[in-house]
TORKOL-4160 file (C-alpha; in steps of 0.2 Angstrom, whole numbers, padded with zeros to 4 digits, m for minus):
187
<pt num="1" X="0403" Y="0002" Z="m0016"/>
<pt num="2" X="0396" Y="0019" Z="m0020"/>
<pt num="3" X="0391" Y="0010" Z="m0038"/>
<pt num="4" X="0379" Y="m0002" Z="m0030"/>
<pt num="5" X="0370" Y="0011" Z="m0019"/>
<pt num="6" X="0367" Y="0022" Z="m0033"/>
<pt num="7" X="0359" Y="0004" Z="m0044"/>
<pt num="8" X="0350" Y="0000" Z="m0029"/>
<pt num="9" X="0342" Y="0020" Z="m0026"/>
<pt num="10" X="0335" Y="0020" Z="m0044"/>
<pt num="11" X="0326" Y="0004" Z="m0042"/>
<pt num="12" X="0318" Y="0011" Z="m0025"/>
<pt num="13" X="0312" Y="0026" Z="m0034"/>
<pt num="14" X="0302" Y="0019" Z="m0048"/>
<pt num="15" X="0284" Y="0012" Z="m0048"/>
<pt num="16" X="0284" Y="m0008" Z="m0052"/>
<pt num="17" X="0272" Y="m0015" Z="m0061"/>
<pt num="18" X="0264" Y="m0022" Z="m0046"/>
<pt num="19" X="0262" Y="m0005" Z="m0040"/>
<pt num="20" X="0254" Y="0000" Z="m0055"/>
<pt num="21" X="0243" Y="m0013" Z="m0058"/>
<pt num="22" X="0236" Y="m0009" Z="m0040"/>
<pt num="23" X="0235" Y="0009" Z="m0043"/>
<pt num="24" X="0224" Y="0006" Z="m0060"/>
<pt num="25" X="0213" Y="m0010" Z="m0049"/>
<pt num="26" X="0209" Y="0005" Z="m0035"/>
<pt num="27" X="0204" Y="0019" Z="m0048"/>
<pt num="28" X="0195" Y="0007" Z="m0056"/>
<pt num="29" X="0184" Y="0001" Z="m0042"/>
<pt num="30" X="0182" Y="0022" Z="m0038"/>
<pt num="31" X="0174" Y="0026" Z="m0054"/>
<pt num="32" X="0166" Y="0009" Z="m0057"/>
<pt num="33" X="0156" Y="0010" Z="m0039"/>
<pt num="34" X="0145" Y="0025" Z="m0041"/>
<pt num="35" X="0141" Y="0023" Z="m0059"/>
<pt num="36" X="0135" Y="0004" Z="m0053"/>
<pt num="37" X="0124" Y="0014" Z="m0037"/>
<pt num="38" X="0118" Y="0028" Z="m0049"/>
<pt num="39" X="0111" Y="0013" Z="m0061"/>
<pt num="40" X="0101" Y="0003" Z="m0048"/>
<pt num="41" X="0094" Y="0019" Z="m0042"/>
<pt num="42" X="0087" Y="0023" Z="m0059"/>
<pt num="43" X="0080" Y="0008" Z="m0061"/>
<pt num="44" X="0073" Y="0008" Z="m0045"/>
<pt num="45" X="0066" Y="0025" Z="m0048"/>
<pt num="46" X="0057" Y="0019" Z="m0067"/>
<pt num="47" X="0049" Y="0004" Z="m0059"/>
<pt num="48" X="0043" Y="0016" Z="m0044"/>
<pt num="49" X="0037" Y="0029" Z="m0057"/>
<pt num="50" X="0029" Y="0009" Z="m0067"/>
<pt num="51" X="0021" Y="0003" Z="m0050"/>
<pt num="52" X="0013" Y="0018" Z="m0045"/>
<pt num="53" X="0005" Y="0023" Z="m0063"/>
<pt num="54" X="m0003" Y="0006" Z="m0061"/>
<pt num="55" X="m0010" Y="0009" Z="m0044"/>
<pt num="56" X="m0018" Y="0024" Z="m0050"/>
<pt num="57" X="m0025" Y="0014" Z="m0064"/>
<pt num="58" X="m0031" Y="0000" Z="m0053"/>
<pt num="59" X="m0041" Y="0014" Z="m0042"/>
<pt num="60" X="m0046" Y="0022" Z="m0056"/>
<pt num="61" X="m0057" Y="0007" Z="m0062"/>
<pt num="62" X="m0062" Y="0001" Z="m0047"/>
<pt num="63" X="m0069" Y="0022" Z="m0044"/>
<pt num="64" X="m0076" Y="0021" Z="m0061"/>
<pt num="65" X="m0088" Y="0005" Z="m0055"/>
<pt num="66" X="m0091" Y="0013" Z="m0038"/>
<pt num="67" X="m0097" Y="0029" Z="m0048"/>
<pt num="68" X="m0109" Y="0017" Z="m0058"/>
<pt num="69" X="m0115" Y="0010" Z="m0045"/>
<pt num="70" X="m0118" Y="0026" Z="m0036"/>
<pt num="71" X="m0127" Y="0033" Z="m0051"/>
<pt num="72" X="m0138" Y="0020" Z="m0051"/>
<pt num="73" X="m0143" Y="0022" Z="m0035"/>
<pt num="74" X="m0147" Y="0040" Z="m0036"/>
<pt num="75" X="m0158" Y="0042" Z="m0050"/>
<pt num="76" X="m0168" Y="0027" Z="m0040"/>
<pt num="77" X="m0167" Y="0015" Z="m0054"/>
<pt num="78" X="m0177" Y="m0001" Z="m0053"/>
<pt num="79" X="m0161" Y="m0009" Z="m0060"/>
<pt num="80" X="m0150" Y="m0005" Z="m0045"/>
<pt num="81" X="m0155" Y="m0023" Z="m0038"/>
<pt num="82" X="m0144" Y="m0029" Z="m0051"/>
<pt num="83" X="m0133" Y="m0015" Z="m0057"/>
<pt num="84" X="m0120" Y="m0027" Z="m0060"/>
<pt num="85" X="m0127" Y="m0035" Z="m0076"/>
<pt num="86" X="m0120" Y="m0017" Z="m0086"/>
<pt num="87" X="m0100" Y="m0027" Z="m0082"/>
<pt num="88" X="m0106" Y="m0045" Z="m0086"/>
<pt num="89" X="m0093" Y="m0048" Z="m0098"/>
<pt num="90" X="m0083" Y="m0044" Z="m0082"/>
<pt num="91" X="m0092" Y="m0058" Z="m0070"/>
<pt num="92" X="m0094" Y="m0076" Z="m0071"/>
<pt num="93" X="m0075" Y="m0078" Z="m0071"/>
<pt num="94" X="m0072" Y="m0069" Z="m0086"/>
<pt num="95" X="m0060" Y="m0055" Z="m0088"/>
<pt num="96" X="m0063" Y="m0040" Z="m0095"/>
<pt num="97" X="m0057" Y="m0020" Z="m0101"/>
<pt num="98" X="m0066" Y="m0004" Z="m0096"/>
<pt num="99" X="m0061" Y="0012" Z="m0102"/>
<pt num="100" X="m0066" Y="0022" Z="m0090"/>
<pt num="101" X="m0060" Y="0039" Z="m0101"/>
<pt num="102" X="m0074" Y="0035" Z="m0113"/>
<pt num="103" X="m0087" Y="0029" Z="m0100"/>
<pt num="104" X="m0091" Y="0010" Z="m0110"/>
<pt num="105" X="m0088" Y="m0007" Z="m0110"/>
<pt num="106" X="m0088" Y="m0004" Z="m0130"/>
<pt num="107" X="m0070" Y="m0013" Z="m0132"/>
<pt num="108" X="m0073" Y="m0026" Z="m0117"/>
<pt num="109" X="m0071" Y="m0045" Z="m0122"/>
<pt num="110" X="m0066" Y="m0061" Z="m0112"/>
<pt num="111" X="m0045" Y="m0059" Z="m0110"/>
<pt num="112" X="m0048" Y="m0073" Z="m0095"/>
<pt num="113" X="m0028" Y="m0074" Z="m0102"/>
<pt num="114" X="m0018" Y="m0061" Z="m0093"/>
<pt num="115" X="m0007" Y="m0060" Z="m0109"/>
<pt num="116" X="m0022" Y="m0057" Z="m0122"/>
<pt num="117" X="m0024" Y="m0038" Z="m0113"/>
<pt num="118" X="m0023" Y="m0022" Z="m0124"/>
<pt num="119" X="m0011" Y="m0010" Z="m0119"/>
<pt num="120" X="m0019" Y="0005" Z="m0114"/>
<pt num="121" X="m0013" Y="0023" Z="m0123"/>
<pt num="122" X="m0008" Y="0038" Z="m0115"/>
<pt num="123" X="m0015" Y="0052" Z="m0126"/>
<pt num="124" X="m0006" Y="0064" Z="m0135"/>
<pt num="125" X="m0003" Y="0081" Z="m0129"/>
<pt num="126" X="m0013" Y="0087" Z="m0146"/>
<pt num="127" X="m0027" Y="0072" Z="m0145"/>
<pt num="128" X="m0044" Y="0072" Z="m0138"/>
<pt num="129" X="m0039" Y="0065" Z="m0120"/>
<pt num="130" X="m0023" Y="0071" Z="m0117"/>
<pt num="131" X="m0012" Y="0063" Z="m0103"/>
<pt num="132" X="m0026" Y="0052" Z="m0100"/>
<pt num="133" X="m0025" Y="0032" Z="m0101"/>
<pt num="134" X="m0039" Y="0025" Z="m0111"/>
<pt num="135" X="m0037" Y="0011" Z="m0126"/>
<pt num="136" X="m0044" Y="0021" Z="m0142"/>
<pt num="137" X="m0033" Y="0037" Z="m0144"/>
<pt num="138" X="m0015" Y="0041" Z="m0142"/>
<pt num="139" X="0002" Y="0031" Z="m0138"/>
<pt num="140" X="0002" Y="0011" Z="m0133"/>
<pt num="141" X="0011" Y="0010" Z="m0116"/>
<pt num="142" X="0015" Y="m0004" Z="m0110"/>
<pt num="143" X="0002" Y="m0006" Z="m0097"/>
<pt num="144" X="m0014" Y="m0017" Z="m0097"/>
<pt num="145" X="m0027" Y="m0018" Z="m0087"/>
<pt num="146" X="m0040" Y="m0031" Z="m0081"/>
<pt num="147" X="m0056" Y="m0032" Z="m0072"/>
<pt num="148" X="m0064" Y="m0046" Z="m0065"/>
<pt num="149" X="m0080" Y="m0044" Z="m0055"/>
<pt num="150" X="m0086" Y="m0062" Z="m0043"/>
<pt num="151" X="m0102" Y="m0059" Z="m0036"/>
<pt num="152" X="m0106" Y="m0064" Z="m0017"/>
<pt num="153" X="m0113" Y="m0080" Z="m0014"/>
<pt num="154" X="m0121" Y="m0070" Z="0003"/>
<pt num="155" X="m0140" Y="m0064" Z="0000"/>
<pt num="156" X="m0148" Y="m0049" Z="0006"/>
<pt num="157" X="m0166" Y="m0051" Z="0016"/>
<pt num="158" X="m0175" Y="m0049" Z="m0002"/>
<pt num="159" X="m0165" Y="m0064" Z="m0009"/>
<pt num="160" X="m0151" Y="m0052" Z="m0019"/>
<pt num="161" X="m0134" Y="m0054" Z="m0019"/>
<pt num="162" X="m0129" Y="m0039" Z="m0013"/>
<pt num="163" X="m0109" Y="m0038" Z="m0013"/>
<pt num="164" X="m0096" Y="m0042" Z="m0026"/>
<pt num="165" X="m0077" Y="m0043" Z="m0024"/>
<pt num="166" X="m0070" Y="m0032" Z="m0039"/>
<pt num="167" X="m0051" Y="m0035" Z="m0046"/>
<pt num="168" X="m0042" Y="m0026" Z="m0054"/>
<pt num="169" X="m0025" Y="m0032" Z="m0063"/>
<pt num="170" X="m0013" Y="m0020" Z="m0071"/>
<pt num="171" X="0001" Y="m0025" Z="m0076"/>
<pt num="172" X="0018" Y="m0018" Z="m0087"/>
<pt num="173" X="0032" Y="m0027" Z="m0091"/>
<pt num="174" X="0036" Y="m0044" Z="m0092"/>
<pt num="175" X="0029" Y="m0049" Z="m0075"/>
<pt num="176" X="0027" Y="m0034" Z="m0063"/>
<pt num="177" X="0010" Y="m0031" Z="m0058"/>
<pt num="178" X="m0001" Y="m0022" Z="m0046"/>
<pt num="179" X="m0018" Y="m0032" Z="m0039"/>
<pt num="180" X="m0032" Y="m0022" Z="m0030"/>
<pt num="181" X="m0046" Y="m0028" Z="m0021"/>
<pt num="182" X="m0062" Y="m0022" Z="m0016"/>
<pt num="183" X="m0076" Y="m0027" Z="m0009"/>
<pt num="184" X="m0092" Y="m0016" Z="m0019"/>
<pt num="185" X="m0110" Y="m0016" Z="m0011"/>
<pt num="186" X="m0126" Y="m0015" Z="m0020"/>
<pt num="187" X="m0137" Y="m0001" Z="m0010"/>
């Protein structure tokens, strides 16, 4: 009798391989765990960074029409009753480009396809414009921007249109994308 106790207490001491399979499964599942979280928190944190570069970018075109608009309007020119003609390849349902860094429509042309947009460029740290997004100097991103301008169909007392709704598109990626609208009056 003692000779079967003694089999029967070194089988109880040892791990079986059930045991050990389930030891390896619950480690796994620790170390696995956090490095998934970690992971989707990066990548929520790069397309945070993506979506609010393009925000700025969007304000920044829309600021850039408001200030032509504005500067019209101070210098009291006779054209302000129709300051929009300067971004016509922006009206009329045709898309189009500004680079607001060097203040023309120079590289502007019809991209009424969202896909035929040039990326801008983010200057290099030893260019002309650096840190600035603009289309001639520095590296390709791989954001794009598009403006389209649809003038009121309301007329002021003189027979003017006098508003216009300005979109701006920018988009990175395969499909993200940030849309802002505004509404631009011409005073």
């Amino acid at each position: 009798m003692m000779k079967s106790n003694s089999k029967f207490k070194n089988v109880i001491s040892g791990f079986t391989l059930l045991e050990a399979l389930m030891a390896v499964s619950i480690l796994m599942v620790a170390v696995v765990a956090p490095i998934t979280v970690s992971q989707k928190g990066l990548s929520s944190a790069v397309y945070a960074k993506s979506q609010m570069i393009a925000s700025y970018l969007a304000q920044d075109a829309i600021e850039y029409i408001k200030n032509k608009r504005d500067g019209v309007s101070i210098r009291n020119d006779f054209v302000r009753d129709n300051f929009l003609t300067s971004f016509s390849l922006c009206l009329d349902g045709k898309s189009c480009q500004i680079d607001t860094i060097k203040n023309s429509l120079n590289i502007s042309e019809d991209i009424s396809e969202y896909s035929d947009s040039k990326p801008l460029k983010l200057g290099s740290p030893s260019g002309v414009h650096p840190g600035f997004y603009q289309y001639m100097d520095g590296e390709p991103t791989s954001f794009t921007r598009k403006i389209q301008i649809t003038l009121s169909d309301e007329l002021d007392s003189n027979g003017k249109e006098y508003k216009a709704l300005v979109t701006v598109t920018v988009g990175w990626g395969n499909d993200n994308k940030v849309v802002v609208k505004t509404l631009i009056f011409n005073y």
